[in-house]
C-alpha positions as YAML, in Angstrom:
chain: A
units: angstrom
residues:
- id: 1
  name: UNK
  ca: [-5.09, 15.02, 26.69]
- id: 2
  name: UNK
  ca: [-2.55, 12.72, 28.67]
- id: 3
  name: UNK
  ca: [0.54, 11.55, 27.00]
- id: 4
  name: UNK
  ca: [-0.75, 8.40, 26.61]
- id: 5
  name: UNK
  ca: [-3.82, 9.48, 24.81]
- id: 6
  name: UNK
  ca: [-2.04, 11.55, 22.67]
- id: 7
  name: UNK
  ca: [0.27, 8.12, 21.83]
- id: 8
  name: UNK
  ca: [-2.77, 6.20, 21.56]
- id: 9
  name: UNK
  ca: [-4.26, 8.56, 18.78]
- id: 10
  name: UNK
  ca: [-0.60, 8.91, 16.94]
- id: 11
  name: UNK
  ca: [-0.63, 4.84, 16.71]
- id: 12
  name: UNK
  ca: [-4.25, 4.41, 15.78]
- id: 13
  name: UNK
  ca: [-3.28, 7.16, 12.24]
- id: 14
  name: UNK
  ca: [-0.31, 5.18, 11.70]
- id: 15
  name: UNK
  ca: [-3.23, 2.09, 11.26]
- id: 16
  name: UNK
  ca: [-4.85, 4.60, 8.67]
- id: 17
  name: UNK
  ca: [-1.89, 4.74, 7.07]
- id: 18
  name: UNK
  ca: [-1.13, 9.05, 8.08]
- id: 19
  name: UNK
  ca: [3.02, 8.71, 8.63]
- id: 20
  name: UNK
  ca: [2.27, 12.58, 8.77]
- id: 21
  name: UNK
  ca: [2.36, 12.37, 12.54]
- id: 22
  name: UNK
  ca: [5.37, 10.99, 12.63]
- id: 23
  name: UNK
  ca: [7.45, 13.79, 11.71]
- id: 24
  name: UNK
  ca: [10.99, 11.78, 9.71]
- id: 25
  name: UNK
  ca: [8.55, 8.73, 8.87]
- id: 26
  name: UNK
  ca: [6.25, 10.81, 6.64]
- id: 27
  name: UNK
  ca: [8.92, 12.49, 4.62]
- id: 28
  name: UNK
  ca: [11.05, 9.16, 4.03]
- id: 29
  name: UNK
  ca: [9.09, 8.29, 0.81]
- id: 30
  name: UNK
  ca: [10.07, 12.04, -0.54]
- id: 31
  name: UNK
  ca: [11.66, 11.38, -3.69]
- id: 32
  name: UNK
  ca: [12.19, 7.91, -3.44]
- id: 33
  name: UNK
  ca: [10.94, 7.14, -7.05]
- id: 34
  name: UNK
  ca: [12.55, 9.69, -8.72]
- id: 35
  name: UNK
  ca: [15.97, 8.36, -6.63]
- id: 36
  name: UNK
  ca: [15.27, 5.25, -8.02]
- id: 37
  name: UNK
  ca: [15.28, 5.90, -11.68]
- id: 38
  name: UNK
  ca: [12.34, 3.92, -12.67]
- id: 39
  name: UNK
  ca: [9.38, 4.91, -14.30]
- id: 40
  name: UNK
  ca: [6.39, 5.29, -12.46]
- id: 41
  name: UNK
  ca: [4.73, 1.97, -13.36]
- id: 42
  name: UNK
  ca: [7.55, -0.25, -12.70]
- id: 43
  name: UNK
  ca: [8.26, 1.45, -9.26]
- id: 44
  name: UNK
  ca: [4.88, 0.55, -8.49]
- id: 45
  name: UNK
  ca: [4.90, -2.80, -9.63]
- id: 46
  name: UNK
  ca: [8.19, -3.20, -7.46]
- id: 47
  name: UNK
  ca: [6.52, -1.15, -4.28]
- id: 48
  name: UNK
  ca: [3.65, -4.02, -4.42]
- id: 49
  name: UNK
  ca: [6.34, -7.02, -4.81]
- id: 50
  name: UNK
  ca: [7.76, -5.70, -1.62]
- id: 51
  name: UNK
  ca: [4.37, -5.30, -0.24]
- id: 52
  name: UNK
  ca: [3.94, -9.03, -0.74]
- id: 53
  name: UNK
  ca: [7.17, -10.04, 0.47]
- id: 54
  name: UNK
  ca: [6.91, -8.40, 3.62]
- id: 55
  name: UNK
  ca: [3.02, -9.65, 3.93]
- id: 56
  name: UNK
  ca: [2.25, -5.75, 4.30]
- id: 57
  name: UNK
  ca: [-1.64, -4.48, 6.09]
- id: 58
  name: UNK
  ca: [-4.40, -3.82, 4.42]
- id: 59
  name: UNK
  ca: [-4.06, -0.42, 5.38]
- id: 60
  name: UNK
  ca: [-0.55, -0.51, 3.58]
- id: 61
  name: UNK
  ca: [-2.35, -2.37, 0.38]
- id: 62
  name: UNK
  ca: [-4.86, 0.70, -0.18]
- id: 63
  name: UNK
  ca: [-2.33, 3.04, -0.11]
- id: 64
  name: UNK
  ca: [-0.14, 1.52, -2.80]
- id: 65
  name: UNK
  ca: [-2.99, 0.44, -4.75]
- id: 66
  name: UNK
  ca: [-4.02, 3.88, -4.73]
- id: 67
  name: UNK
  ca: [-0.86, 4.97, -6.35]
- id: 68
  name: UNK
  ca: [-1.07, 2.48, -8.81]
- id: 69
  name: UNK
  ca: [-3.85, 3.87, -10.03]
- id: 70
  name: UNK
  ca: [-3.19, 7.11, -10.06]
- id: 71
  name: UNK
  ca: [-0.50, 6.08, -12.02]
- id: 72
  name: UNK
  ca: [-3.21, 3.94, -14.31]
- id: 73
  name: UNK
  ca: [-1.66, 0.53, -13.42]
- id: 74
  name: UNK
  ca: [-4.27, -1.98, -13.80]
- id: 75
  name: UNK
  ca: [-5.12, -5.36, -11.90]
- id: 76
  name: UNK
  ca: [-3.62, -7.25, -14.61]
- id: 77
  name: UNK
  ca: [-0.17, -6.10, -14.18]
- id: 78
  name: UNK
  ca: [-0.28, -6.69, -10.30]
- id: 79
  name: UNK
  ca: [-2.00, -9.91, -11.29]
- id: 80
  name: UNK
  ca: [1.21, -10.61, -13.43]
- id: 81
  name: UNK
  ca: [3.58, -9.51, -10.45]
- id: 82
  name: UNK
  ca: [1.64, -11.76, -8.05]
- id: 83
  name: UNK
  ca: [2.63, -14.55, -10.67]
- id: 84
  name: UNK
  ca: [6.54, -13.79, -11.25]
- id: 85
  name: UNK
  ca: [6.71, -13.50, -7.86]
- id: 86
  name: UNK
  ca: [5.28, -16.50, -6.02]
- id: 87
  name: UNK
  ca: [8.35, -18.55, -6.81]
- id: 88
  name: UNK
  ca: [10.51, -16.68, -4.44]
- id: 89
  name: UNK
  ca: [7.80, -15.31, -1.90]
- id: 90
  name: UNK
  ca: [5.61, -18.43, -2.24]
- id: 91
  name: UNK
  ca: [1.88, -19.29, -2.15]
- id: 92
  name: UNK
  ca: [1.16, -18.51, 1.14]
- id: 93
  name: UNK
  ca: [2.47, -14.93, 0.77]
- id: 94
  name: UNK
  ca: [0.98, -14.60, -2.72]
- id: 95
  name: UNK
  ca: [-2.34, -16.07, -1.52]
- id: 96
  name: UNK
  ca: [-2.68, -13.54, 1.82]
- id: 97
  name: UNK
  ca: [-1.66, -10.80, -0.83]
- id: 98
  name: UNK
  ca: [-4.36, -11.57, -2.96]
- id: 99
  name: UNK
  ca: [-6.85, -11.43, -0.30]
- id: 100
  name: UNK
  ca: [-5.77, -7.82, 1.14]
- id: 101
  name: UNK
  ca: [-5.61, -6.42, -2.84]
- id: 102
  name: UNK
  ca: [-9.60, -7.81, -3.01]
- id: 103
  name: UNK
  ca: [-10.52, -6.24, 0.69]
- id: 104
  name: UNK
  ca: [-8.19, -3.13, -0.16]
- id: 105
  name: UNK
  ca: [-10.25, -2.98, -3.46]
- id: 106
  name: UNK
  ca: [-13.45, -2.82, -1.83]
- id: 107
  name: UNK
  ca: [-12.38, -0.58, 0.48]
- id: 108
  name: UNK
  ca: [-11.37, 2.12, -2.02]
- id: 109
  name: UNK
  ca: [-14.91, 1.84, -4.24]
- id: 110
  name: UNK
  ca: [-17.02, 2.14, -0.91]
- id: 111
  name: UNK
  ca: [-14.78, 5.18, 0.00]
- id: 112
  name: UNK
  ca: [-15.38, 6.49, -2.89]
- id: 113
  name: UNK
  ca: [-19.02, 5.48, -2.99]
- id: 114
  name: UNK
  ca: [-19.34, 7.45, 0.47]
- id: 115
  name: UNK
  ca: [-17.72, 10.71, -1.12]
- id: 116
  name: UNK
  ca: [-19.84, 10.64, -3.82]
- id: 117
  name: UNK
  ca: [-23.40, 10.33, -1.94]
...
């Protein structure tokens, strides 16, 4: 495989969301909540106020929203978030957010619709 196929396949897992490719990139969210202090909840809550702040991929929504529910955070707490929030990020970002949550949503359940089959 040429170099640039092998830099084309490492940029098309970063789009999946697998940092694991990326050698320092994967590891940076090592201990990161614990570092933080917060409980799991609110460190999610804060990852996804970021996420919306930054206008962050789809890709980037279905991980997070993943964690959050591992961590059993449900929609109405990110709903609330989305709320306290759009004062400082504004409706535009809060708007765009809510779209990617809903496609990042649907994404998950048909995963997990194709896993179970």
């Amino acid at each position: 495989m040429s170099a640039q196929a092998q830099a084309a396949e490492r940029l098309r897992s970063v789009a999946r969301g697998d940092l694991s490719r990326l050698g320092m990139l994967s590891g940076m969210y090592d201990g990161a909540r614990e570092a933080s202090g917060l409980d799991q909840e609110i460190y999610e809550l804060v990852q996804i106020a970021a996420l919306v702040a930054v206008d962050g991929s789809p890709v980037s929504w279905l991980l997070h929203l993943g964690a959050a529910e591992e961590s059993e955070l449900d929609l109405d707490k990110i709903l609330g978030t989305l709320v306290a929030i759009a004062p400082i990020v504004g409706t535009p970002r809060v708007v765009s957010a809510g779209a990617k949550i809903v496609r990042a949503v649907g994404l998950h359940e048909a995963v997990a619709e194709a896993g179970s089959s």
